[in-house]
N, C-alpha and C positions, 0 to 999 in steps of 0.2 A: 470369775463368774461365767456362766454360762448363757448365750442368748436365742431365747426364741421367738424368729422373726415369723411376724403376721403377715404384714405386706410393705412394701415398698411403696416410694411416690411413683405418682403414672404422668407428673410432668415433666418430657426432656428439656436436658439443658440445664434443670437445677441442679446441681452436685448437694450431697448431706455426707456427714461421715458421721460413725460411730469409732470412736480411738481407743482400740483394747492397750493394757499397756504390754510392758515387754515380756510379762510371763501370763500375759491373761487371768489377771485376777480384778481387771478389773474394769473401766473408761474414763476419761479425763475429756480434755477439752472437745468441747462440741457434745458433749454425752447427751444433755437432756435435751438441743435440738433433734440430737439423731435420732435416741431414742420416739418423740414425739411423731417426728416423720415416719419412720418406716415400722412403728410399731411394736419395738422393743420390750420385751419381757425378762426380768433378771431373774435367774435362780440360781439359788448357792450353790457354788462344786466345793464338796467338802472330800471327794475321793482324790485322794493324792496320782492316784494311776490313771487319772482320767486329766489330770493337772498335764501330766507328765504326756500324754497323747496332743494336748494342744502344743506343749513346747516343741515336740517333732514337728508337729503338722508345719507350725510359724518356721523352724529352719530348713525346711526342704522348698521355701517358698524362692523360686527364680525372680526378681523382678526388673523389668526390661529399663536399660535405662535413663530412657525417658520421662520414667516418673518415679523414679528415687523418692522426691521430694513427699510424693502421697506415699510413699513406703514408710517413707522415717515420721512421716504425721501418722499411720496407723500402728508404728511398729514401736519406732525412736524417740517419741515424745519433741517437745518443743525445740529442747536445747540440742537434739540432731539435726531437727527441721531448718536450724538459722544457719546451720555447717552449708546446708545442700548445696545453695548457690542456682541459679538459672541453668535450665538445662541448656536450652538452646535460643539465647536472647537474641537473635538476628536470623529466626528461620524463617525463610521465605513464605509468603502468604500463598495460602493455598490457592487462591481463583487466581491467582499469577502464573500456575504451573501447567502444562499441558499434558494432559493424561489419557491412555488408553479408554476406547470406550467400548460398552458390550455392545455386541449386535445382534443378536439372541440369546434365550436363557433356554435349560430344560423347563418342561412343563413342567417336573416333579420339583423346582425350587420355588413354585408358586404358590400360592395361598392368602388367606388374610389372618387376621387377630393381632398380634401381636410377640416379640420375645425379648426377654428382659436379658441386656446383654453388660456383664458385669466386668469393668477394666479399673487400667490405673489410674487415670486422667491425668491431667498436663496434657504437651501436647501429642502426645503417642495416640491419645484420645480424640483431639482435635481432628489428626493424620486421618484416622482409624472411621472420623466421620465421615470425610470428605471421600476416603479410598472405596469404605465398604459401606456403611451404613446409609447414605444419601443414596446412592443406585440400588440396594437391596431394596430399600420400600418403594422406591420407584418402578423399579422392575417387577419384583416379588412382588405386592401388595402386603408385605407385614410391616406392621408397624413395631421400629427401632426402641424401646425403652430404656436407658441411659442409666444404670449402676456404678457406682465408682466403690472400689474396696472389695476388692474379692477375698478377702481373708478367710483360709480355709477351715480355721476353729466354725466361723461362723457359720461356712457350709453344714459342715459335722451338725452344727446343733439343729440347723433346718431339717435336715436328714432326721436326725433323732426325736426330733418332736412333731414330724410331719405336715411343719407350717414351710415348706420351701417356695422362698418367693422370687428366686432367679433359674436362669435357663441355661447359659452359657457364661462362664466364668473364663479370663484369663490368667490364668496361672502356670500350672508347667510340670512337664512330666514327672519332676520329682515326687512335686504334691500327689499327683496320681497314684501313686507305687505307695506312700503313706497311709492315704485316704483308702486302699484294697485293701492295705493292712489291716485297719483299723475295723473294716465291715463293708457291708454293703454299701456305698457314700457314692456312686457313680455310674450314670450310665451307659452301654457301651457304645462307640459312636456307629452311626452309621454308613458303611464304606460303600455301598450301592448308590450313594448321591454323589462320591467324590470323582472328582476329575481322575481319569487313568492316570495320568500325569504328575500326581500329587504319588511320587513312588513309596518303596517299603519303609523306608529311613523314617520321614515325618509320623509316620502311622505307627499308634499305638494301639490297645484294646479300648481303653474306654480314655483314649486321648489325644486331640490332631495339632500338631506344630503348625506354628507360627510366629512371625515374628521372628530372625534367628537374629542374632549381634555376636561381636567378636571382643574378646578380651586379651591385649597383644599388645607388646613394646610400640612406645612412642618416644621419642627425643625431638632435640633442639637442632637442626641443622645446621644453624650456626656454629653451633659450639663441637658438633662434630658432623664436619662435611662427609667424611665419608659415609658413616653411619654404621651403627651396630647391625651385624648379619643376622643377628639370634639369639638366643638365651646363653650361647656361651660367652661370649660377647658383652651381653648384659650384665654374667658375674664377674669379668674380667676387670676389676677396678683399674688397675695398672695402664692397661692400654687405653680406658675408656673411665676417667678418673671426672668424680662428680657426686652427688646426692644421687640416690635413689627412692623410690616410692613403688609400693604396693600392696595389694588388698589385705583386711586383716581378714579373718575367719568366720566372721559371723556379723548380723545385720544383713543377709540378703547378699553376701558375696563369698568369691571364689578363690582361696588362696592361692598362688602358683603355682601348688604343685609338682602339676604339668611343666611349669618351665622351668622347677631347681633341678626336675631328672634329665631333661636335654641340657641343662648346663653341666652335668656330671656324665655326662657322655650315654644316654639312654636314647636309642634311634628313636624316633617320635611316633612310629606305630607300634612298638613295644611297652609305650608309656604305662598302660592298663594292663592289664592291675596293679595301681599306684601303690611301688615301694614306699610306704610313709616316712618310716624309720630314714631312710635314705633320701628323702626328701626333704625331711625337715632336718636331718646333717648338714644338708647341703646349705641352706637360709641361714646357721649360723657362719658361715664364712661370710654370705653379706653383709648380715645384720649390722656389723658396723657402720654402713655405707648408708642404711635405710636412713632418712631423716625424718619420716612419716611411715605409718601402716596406716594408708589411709580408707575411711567407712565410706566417700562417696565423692563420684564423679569434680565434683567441685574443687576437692581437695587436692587431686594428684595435678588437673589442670591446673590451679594456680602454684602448685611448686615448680610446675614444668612451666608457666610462661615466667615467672618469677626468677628462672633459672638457680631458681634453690635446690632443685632436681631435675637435670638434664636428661633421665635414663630413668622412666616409668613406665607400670603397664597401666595402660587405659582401657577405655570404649571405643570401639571409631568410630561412631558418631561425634564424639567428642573432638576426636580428632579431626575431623573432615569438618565440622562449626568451624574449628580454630584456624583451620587455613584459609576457608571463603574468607574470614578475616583477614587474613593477609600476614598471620604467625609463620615465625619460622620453623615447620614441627613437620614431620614426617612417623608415620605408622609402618612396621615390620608383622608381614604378613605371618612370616616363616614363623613355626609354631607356635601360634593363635590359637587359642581357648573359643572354639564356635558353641554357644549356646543358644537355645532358643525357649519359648514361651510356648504353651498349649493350650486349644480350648481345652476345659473340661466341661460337663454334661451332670447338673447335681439329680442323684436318684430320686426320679417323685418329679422331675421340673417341670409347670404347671403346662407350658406350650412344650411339649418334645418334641413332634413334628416341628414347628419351627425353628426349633431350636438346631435338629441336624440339620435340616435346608439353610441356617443361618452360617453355623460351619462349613457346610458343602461351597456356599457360595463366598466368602469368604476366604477361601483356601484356592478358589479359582486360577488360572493362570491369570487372567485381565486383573481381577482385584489385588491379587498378590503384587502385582506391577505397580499395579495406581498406588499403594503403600510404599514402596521399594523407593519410587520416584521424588514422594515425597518428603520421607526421612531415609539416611544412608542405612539402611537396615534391609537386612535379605531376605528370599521369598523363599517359600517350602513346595513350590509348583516348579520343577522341571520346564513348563514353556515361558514362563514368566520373563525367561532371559531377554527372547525375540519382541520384545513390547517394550525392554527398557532402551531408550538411547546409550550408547557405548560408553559416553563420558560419564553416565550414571550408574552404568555396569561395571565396569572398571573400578570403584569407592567401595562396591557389594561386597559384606565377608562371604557370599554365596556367588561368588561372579566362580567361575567355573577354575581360574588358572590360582584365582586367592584362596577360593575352598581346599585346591590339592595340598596347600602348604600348613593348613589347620590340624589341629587334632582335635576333636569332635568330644563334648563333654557327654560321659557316662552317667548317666541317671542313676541306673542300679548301682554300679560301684558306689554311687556319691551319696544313696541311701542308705546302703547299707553300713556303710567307714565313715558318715561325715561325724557323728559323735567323738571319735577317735581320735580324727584329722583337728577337730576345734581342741580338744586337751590337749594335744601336745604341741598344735601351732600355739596355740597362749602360751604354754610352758615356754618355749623358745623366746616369744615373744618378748615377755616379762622379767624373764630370768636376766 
């Protein structure tokens, strides 16, 4: 089905979901709240090719992993949602944390009304209050409106039926490059409001990074003191003998890749354009070792505290939770998966002017920071470094000496191949 939204609630703080299921034909639990709240209108998609546009749109979707959990309830249905597990059951309270503060803004970030600002919620959302949106309306004068569920079919249908009732969506370059595919679906941002500072890299046409996380080897200290150097290391069972764990292909995630061609001897800035064939060669020589391909954060950490998988790739957020615990686990930076998150801008969004001043100010150096501080996740602002304390910059997959050891995920390759790369990673997979 296809939905066309009217309007949305104007009280923050309530969360509503609409839960398409996993091929968008449909919604399940929460359906007839959602609908009631935000207005929801069904009409049949009887066009197979229009089917087939929402299934892109959903697997180009990045989601940060903070909020898994509202990904596998918009995406995954129930019986994913019970897998998820707590992202980060002991993360510090925010009025406990001490955080950069503005001491002027441009004039041109100023304004009133309002902009409806559409995330994953958990507490990336929490974060994302306390970092950006508590000093935006204070500073700014607009007023924050609270969205959970950016799901991009939904944009599409806003856009096509001219009822769009959000302003700034988090989702991610992928989706972007889909959504141009597709039509007119986005507007372009505007780069006259952003900080010089916010360099070429984060910048797209019609979309501004943020958010980045890393996806990278994590083991058990214990079980191996010295530790895996790298992905060759990691396929090396012999020397470094144990379970393994890593992502499967789809649900919102990234398969290695990236680190079966550095474990076959591919220098790590040659990775791109991902040999596949050679790639997924390479995963059958592990695949015996794998004891899990697992769908979400939850998973790989309890095989890796369980010691049922000493040698996984994770999050490091995840990883940086589990040591303030006081686990015995260690992150390898060296060829790390850096992804990030992007606003995008739906065509038609009822506030645009506040809507780029919401980007602009939000991509800031300070705000990039007061986020950074509060969850182990990095900033897309070049000054942002100078505002974190050092013991917090140092945990950054964007800390400057962790970034060199990264290899930086390709949006367009990963749009263009990901079809490819999901048939023959299952093939492997399953076979």
């Amino acid at each position: 089905m296809r939905y066309a939204i009217n309007n949305i609630r104007r009280k923050p703080h309530r969360i509503f979901y609409c839960v398409p299921d996993t091929v968008g034909t449909g919604c399940h639990e929460g359906r007839e709240q959602a609908m009631r709240t935000t207005g929801i209108q069904e009409t049949h998609m009887t066009d197979k090719h229009d089917a087939d546009r929402i299934r892109r749109l959903r697997e180009s979707v990045m989601v940060p992993p903070t909020a898994r959990r509202d990904f596998l309830k918009l995406f995954g249905g129930a019986a994913a949602l019970a897998m998820a597990g707590p992202m980060f059951p002991h993360a510090a309270r925010a009025q406990d944390i001490a955080l950069p503060e503005f001491d002027t803004i441009p004039d041109a970030w100023k304004g009133t009304g309002e902009v409806v600002v559409v995330t994953w919620g958990g507490i990336g959302t929490e974060m994302q209050r306390k970092a950006w949106f508590e000093p935006f309306e204070k500073l700014c004068g607009i007023k924050v409106i609270e969205a959970i569920g950016p799901d991009p079919a939904k944009l599409k249908a806003m856009v096509d039926t001219g009822t769009v009732g959000w302003d700034v969506c988090q989702i991610g370059r992928g989706t972007m490059i889909e959504l141009l595919r597709q039509g007119d679906y986005l507007e372009p941002i505007d780069y006259s409001l952003v900080e010089p500072s916010v360099t070429e890299d984060p910048r797209a046409s019609h979309g501004l990074d943020i958010v980045p996380y890393s996806q990278m080897i994590a083991y058990r200290t214990d079980v191996f003191p010295e530790g895996p150097k790298g992905f060759k290391d990691f396929w090396n069972t012999e020397k470094f003998r144990g379970g393994r764990s890593m992502p499967i292909a789809t649900k919102g995630n990234v398969p290695e890749l990236v680190g079966a061609l550095i474990a076959d001897g591919v220098d790590p800035a040659s990775v791109y354009p991902i040999d596949i064939d050679r790639a997924i060669a390479k995963f059958y020589e592990i695949r015996p070792s794998v004891v899990k391909w697992w769908e979400t954060g939850a998973q790989h950490m309890q095989l890796l505290l369980d010691n049922e998988a000493p040698l996984v790739t994770a999050w490091n957020g995840r990883i940086d939770a589990a040591q303030k615990e006081g686990k015995p686990v260690e992150l390898v930076w060296d060829g790390g998966m850096l992804v990030k998150n992007a606003w995008l801008i739906p065509k038609g969004a009822p506030n645009l002017s506040n809507a780029q001043k919401f980007a602009a100010f939000s991509s800031s150096a300070i705000a990039q920071a007061r986020y950074s501080i509060l969850l182990p996740y990095g900033f897309t602002n070049a000054d942002s470094a100078k505002y974190i304390p050092a013991d917090v910059l140092a945990k950054l997959p964007t800390a400057p000496e962790n970034l060199a050891l990264q290899v930086p995920y390709q949006y367009q390759w990963w749009a263009d191949n990901r079809p490819e790369v999901i048939e023959k990673f299952n093939k492997m997979m399953l076979s």
